[in-house]
C-alpha positions in Angstrom: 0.5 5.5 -24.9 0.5 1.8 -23.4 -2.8 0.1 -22.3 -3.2 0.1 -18.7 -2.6 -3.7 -18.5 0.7 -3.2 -19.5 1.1 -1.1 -16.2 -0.7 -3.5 -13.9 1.7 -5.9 -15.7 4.3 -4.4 -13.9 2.3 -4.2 -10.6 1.6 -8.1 -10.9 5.1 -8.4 -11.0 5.6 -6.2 -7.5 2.7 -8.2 -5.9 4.7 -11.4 -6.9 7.9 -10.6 -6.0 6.0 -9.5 -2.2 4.4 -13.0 -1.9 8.3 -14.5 -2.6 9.5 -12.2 0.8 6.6 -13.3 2.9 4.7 -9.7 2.3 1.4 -9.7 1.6 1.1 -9.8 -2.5 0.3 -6.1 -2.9 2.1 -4.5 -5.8 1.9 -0.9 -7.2 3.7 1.0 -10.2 3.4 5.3 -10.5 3.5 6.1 -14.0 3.8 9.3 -15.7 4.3 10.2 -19.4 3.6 6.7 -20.3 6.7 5.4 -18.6 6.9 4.0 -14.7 8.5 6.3 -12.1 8.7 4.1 -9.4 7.5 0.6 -8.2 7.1 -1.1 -5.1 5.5 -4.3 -3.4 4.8 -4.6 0.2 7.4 -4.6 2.9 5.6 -3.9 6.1 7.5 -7.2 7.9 10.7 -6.3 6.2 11.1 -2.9 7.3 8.8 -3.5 10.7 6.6 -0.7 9.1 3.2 -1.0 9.4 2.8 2.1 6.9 5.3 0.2 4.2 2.1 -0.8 2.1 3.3 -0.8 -2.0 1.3 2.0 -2.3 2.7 4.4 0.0 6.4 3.3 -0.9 5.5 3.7 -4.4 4.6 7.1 -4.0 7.8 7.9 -1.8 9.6 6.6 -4.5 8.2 8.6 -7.4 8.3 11.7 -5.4 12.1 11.1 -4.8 12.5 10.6 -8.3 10.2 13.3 -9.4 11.8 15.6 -6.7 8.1 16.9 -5.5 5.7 15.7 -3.1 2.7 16.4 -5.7 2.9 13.9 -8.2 0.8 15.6 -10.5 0.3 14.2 -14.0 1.1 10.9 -12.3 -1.1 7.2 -12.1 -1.2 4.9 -10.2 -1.4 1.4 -10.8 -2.2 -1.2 -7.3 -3.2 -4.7 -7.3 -5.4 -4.1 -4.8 -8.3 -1.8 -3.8 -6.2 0.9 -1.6 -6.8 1.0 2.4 -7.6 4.5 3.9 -4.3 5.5 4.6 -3.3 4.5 1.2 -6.0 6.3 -0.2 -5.0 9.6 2.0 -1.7 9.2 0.2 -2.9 9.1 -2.9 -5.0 12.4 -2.1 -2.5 14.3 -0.8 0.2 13.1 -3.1 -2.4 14.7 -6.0 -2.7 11.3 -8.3 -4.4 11.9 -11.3 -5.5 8.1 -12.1 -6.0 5.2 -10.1 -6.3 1.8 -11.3 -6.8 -1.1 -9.1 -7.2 -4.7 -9.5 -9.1 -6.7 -6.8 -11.8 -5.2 -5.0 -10.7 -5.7 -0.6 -14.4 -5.7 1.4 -12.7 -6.0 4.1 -10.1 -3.0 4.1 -10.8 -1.0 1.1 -11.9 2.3 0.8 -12.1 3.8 -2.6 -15.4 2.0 -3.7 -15.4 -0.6 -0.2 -15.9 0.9 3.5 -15.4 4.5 3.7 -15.1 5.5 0.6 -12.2 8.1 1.0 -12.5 10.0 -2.2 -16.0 10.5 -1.5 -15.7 12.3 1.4 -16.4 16.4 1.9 -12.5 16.5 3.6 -11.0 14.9 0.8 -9.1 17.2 -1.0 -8.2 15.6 -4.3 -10.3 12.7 -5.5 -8.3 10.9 -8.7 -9.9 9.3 -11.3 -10.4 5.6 -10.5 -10.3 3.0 -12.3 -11.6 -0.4 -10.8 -11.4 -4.5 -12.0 -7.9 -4.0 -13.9 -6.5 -7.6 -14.2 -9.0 -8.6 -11.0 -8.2 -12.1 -12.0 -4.7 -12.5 -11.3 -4.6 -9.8 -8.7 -7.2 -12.1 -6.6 -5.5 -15.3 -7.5 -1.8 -14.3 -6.3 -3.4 -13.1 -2.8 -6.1 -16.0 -2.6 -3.0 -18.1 -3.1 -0.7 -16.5 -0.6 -3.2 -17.0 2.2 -4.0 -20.0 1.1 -0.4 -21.7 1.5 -0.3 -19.8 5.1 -3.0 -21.9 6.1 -2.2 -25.2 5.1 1.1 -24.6 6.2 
């Protein structure tokens, strides 16, 4: 089995590739059986989609490729500390695992704001996993808005 930095590798990569488009720098990778299933960055301006965070794309994809719209077995690996609608994905898509990278204050809400998982209506709480390559996940977004600004 890989290390989980191998996987956020990956995500890093998606979160890149986002900044590059003009998306925010959000990446994600779904992994099952020690291999990824599906990948995605952000594309909310590309497809005018306010729901097209990496996450939730991610997820579409793996269930496409999986064929089900549990992904159980699966993990999830995000750049960033999931929103509450990413995180009601997440739920309902039944992820085992979630590792994220930076923590978000502002929008989070698996260990920030509402704390989703924690919640009596959630019905699946994954694992999570919290601080996985924070470094570079902070620096490509600190960076993106960064160059916005001086721009």
């Amino acid at each position: 089995m890989r290390l989980p930095g191998n996987f956020m590798d990956a995500a890093l990569r998606e979160a890149e590739a986002a900044a590059a488009r003009g998306e925010t720098p959000v990446g994600a990778v779904v992994v099952r059986d020690g291999a990824i299933v599906a990948a995605a960055g952000n594309e909310t301006r590309a497809l005018f989609d306010p729901t097209a965070h990496a996450e939730v794309l991610a997820i579409r994809r793996a269930g496409t490729a999986l064929a089900s719209e549990r992904l159980v077995g699966c993990d999830l690996y995000v750049t960033l500390e999931p929103c509450a609608m990413c995180a009601g994905a997440i739920s309902f898509a039944r992820i085992r695992r979630l590792y994220y990278g930076a923590q978000d204050p502002k929008g989070g809400a698996v260990e920030s704001g509402g704390r989703f998982f924690a919640q009596p209506t959630c019905h699946h709480a994954p694992e999570v996993y919290s601080g996985i390559a924070e470094t570079p996940a902070a620096r490509i977004l600190r960076e993106f808005f960064r160059d916005r600004r001086e721009a």
